[in-house]
N, C-alpha and C positions, 0 to 999 in steps of 0.2 A: 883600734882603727883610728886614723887622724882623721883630720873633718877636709870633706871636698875642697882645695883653694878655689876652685870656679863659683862656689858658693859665694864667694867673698869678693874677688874682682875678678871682670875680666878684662882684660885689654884688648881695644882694637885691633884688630889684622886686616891690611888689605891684601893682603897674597890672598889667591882664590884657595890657591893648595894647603896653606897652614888652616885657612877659617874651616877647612870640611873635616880635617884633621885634628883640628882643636876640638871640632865639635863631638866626632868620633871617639877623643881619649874621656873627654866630660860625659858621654854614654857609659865609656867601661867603665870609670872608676867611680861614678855615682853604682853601677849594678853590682859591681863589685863591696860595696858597704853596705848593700840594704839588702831585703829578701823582696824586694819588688821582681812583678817580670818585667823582660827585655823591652816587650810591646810599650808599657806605661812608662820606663823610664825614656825611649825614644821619643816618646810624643810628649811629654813634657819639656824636655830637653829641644825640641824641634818648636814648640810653642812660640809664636811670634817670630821667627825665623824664618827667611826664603832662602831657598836653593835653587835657584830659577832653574837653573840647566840639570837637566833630568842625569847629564853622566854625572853629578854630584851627588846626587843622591843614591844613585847607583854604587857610585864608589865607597859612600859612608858604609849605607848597606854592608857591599861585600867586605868593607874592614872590620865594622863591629861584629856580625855574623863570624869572618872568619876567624878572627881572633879568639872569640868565645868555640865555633869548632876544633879549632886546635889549640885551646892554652894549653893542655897539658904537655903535649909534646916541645910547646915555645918555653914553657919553662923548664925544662929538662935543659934544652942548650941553654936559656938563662944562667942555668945553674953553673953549668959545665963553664962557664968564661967569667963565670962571678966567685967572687969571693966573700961576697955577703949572703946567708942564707936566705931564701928566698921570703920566708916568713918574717925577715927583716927589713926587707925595701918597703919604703912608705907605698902608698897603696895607687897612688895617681904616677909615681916613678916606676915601678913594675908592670903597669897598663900603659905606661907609655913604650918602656921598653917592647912590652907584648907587639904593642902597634908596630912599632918597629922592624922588629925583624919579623911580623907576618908580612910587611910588602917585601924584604927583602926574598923572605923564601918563596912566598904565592903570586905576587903582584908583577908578572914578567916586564909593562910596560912601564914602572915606575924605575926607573935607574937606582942602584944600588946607596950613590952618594945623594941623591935627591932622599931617599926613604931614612937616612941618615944623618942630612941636613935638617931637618925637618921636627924629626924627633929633639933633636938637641937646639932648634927653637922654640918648641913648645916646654922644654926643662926649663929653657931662659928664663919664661915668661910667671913660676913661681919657686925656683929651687938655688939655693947657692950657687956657687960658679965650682965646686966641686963635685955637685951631682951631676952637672951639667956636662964634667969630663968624665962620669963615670959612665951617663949616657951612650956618652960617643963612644969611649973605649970599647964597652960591651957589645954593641951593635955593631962596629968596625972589626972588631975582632970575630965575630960570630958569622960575619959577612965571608970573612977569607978562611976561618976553619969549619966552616957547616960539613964540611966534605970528609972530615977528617972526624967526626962526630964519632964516637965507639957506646954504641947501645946496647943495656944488654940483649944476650944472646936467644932468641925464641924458644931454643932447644933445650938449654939449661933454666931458664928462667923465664918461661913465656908468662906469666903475670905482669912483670914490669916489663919488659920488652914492647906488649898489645898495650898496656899502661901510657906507656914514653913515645913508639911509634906512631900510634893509631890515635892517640888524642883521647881517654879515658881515667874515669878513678878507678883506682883500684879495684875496691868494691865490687865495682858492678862488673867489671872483668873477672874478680875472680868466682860470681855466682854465674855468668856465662860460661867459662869455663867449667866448672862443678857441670851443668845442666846440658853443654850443649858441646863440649870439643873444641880443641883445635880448632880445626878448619873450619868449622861454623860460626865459630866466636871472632875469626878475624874476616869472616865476609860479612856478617854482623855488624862489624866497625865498621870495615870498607862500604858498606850502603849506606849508613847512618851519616859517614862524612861527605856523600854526595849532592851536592845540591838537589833540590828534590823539583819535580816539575812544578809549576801549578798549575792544581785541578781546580775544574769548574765543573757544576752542574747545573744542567740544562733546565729551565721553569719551562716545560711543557705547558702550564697555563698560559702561554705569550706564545711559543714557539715550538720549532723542531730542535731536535740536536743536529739534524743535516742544514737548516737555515743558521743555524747559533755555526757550526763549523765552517760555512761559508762567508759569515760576513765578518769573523776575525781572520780571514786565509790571508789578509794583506798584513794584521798588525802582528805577526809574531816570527818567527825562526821557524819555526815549528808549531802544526795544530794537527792532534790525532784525535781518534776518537776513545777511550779508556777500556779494557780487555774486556771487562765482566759489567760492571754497572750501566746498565743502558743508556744513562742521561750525560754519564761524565765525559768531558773535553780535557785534552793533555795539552798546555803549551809553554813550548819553550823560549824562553828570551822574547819576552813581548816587548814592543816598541814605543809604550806607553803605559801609563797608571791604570790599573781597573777602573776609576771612575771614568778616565777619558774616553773608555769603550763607550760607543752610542750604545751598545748591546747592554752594558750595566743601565745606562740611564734607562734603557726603555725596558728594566726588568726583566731580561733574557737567563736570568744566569745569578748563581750564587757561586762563591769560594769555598770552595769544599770539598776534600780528599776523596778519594774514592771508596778506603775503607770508611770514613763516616757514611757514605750514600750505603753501603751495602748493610749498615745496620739499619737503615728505615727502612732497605728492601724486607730485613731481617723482620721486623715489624709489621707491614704488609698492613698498615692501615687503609680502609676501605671505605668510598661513598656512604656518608650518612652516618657513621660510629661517631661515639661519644672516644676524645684522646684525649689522655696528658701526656703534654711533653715535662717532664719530673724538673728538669732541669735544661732548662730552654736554652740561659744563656743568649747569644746573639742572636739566636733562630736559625741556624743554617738546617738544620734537623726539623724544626717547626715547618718552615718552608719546602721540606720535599713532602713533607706527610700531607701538606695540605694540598701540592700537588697531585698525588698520590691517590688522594681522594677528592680530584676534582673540585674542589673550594667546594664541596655540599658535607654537612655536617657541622660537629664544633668539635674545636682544640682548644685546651686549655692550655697557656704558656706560663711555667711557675718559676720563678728565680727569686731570692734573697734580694738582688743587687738591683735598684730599684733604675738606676744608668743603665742597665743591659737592655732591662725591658724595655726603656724608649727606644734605643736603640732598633730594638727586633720589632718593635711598631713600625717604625721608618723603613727596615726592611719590609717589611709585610705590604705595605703602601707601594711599596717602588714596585715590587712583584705583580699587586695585581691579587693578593690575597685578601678575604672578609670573611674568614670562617675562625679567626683569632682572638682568642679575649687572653686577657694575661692576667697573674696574679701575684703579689707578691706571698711568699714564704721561706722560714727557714725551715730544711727537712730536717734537722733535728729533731722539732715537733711534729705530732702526729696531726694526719689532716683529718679534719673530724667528716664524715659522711654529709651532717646537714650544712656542712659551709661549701662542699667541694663535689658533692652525689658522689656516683661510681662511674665506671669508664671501661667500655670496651676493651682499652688498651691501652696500657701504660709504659711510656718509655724512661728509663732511669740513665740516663749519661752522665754515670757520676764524676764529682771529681777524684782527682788519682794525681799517680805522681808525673804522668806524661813521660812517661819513659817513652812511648811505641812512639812521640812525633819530636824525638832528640834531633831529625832532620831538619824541621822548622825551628827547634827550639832549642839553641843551643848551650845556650844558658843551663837549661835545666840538671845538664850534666855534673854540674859545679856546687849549684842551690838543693837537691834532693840525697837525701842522706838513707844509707840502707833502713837505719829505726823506723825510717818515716813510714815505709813499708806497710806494718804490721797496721799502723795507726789509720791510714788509708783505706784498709780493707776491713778494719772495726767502724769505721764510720760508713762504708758504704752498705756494710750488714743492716748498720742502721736506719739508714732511708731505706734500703728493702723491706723491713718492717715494719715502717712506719706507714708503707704505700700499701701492703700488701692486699687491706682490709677493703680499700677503694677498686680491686679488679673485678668486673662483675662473672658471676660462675663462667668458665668456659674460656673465659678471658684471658687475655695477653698480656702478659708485664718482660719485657728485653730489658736487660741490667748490659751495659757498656761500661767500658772506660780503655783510654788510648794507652794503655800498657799492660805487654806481656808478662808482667811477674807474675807467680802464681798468686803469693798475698793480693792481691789484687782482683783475681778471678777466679781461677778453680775453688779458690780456700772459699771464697764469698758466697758462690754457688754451692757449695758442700756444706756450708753454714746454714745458709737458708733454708735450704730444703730440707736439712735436719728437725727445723723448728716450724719447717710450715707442710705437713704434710698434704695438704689439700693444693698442692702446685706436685708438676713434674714438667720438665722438661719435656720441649717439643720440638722434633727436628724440624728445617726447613721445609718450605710447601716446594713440593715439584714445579709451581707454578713460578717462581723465583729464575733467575736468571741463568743460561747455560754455564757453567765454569762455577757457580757460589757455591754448590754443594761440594768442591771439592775443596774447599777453604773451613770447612764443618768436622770434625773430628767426631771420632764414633761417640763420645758422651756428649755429642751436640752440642760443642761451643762452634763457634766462629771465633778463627785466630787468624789474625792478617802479620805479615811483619814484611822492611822494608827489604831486604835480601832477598826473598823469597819469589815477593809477588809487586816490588818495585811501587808498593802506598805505604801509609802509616802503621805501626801497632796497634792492632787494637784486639781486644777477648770483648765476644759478646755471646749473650746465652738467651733462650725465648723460654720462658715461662708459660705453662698453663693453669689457668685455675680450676679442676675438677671436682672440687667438693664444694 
């Protein structure tokens, strides 16, 4: 890997068009050398920085997101009009190309030779005067034969065909295929590469979800209300930043998918219990439980990352919640009873490899490698039994995480319960929402995915403690 030149200088631009574009290739090609995510390397990168006019940001947005949703198909035509293999272009040259021909293929109101000017000023600005033709060439060429592109064929080869077309690694197309088919494996892609809406859900501590739907009806394209989760808002194309909503400042509303709301429904924390959230995190899960249960009781909010937790404090404040104390820990270690008591109910959202929210997160396509897998779902074994001890009899422990691979869920769930026989599984409460039960499969997980049921991946399963 070479070292980022934006690390080293950068030079002034006054073009408004090259500075968003500049700033756009120094996102990919810093994410592309590190295993950071996309979010931290944006806000870094963005640090000290204005963008005063929101379509700038909008546009950076949709170039680094799209780019990252489709490299794989951008470098397939890379390939096809290059003569250097791809694992040979310096690494800020090949994300710039990217950039490139994703306005020329996706960006209909960018002019062809604008998307092409543009890129071969940002080569200027650290590469010989030979990269800078090789720029142009490849983009100008790929500009006039996109049409003429010869993929393989679905029928003979639908690995690399779903691979090249549809914007995927191999890999993971070819255990979607193993598991799921044809035709499901490429509505599968086709939902994952669609921009996803975003969801909100409603702080019933402040509000209605009919007052929350009423007083965004002016700032968006689109405001629904979400099929199954009672509190969740759909909107599309908002006309401003979440915090410029009066409804964020005055705590109306968290960010949050609908399959994550359907795992707290999943939970069914109740007025006055004793909860841990296992892994808090920012608190979007913290904040519907404490909903949930009317701000009476106590939640415990546990994360390693000592930033997230101020964080989910700041959230908790704006909300309008006091039933929160937080804690640091790593789950690796086991929590001991007299540091931590026991708990009505315990929620475990582990981490994972974020396969089920590849629509948010496009990157992760590139960054998660099949071995990780295995390693994922041995560690999330691990905080199941680290936690297990803290359920009080009777009790409730739901294990999450936002992807559908088996490693990840069924195997975790068949593990534990092997080793813990004083838990079984417990289906859904009738009391739950019309339509949830039908997202429950007879060994009572809860499996969401984006094709299906148009939220996030996620496998979730409810635990009881009977002995």
């Amino acid at each position: 890997m070479t070292a980022n030149p934006f690390q080293k200088t950068v030079r002034a631009l006054d073009n408004n068009a090259l500075t968003v574009r500049r700033l756009a290739l120094q996102i990919l090609t810093t994410q592309e050398q590190s295993s950071r995510t996309l979010d931290s390397v944006i806000q870094d990168t963005l640090k000290g920085k204005i963008l005063r006019d929101r379509r700038d940001r909008a546009l950076l947005n949709a170039m680094v997101f799209g780019v990252l949703r489709w490299r794989g198909r951008l470098d397939f035509i890379i390939q096809t009009f290059s003569r250097i293999p791809l694992k040979k272009i310096d690494d800020q040259v090949l994300s710039n190309l990217r950039l490139g021909l994703f306005q020329i293929l996706h960006l209909d109101r960018i002019p062809v030779s604008a998307a092409v000017n543009t890129s071969v000023e940002l080569a200027k600005l650290s590469s010989p005067p030979w990269v800078v033709r090789y720029v142009n060439a490849i983009l100008r060429n790929a500009a006039r034969g996109q049409k003429h592109i010869q993929y393989p064929d679905i029928r003979t080869n639908p690995l690399q065909a779903i691979a090249a077309r549809k914007s995927f690694p191999q890999w993971l197309v070819r255990r979607w295929l193993d598991s799921f088919g044809l035709d499901e494996t490429v509505r599968r892609c086709d939902a994952i590469n669609t921009i996803p809406p975003l969801t909100l859900r409603t702080n019933t501590l402040q509000t209605s979800r009919g007052t929350l739907l009423q007083s965004l009806g002016d700032h968006a394209e689109s405001v629904q209300p979400t099929k199954i989760a009672p509190d969740g808002v759909l909107l599309q194309n908002p006309n401003r930043t979440i915090p410029e909503f009066a409804a964020f400042k005055n705590g109306w509303f968290q960010v949050q998918d609908e399959a994550a709301q359907l795992v707290t429904l999943l939970l069914n924390p109740r007025p006055g219990e004793t909860v841990l959230d296992a892994c808090a995190g920012l608190g979007g899960k913290t904040g519907h439980m404490a909903q949930l249960m009317i701000d009476t009781g106590r939640i415990v909010a546990l994360d390693k990352n000592e930033t997230k937790l101020e964080k989910l404090n700041e959230q908790m404040r704006r909300m309008g919640v006091s039933i929160v104390n937080n804690a640091k820990h790593d789950l690796n270690t086991v929590l001991l009873k007299e540091d931590f008591g026991t708990f009505d109910r315990i929620l475990l959202d582990a981490p994972c490899s974020g396969l089920g929210v590849l629509r948010r997160n496009p990157d992760s396509k590139w960054n998660i490698k099949e071995r990780m897998l295995k390693n994922y779902g041995n560690n999330q074994v691990r905080f199941l039994n680290n936690l297990a001890h803290l359920v009080n009899r009777m009790g409730i422990m739901v294990f999450s995480v936002c992807s559908c691979e088996p490693e990840e869920g069924e195997s975790v769930s068949e593990q534990f319960l092997k080793s813990h026989p004083d838990f079984v599984i417990e289906n859904p409460s009738p009391a739950l929402p019309i339509g949830f039960t039908s997202l429950v499969t007879r060994e009572g997980y809860l499996k969401t995915s984006p094709h299906q049921h148009n939220m996030d991946g996620f496998f979730a399963v409810c635990f009881k403690r009977i002995g």
